[in-house]
N, C-alpha and C positions, 0 to 999 in steps of 0.2 A: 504494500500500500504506500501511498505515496499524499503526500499534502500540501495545499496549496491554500493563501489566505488573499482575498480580494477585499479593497477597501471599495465601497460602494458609496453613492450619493445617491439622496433622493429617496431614501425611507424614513417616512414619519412620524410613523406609528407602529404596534407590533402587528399590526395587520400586515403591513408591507414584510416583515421581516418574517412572518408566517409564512408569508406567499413565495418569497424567495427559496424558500427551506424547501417547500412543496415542489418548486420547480426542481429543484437540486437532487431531491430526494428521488424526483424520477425518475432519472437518470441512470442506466444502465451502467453499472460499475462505481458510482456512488455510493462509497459506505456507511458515510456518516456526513452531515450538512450541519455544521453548526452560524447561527447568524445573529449576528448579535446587535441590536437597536442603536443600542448607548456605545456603542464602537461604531459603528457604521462599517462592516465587517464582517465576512463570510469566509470560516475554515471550513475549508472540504477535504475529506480523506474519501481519495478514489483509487481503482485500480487501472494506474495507466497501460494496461494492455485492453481495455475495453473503453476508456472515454481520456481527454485530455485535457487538459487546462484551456484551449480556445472556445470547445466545445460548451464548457462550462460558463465561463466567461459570454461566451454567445446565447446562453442560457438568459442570463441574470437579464441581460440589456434586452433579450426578447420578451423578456417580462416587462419593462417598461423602467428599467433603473439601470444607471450609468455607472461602469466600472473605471476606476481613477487610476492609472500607471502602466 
C-alpha cells in the first residue's frame, strides 16, 4: 500500500468532506480515504497497482473541489 495526502480547497462543511470520502472510497484499490474539514486535507492509502495518485486527484476535482500542488 502506498499513501498519498492532497491539500484541497473548497470544502465547507462536513458534508463536502463526506462527499469526498464517498468519492474516494469508491474507488477500486482504495483502502482507506481519510478527509479531514479542519485540515482541508485528504490521506488516501491505495494500492498503486490498481489506481494512482492522478486518478485520485481527478476524482476529488470531478467532484467539484480543487486540488492545490
Amino acid at each position: 500500500m502506498q499513501t498519498v495526502t492532497f491539500n484541497i480547497s473548497g470544502m465547507s462543511c462536513a458534508g463536502c468532506a463526506r462527499s469526498i470520502s464517498n468519492v474516494l472510497n469508491a474507488l477500486n484499490g482504495v483502502q482507506t480515504a481519510d478527509v479531514s474539514l479542519d485540515q482541508h486535507r485528504a490521506v488516501v492509502e491505495y494500492d498503486a497497482a490498481k489506481v494512482g495518485p492522478d486518478v485520485l486527484k481527478g476524482a476529488i476535482e470531478e467532484a467539484g473541489y480543487e486540488v492545490a500542488g
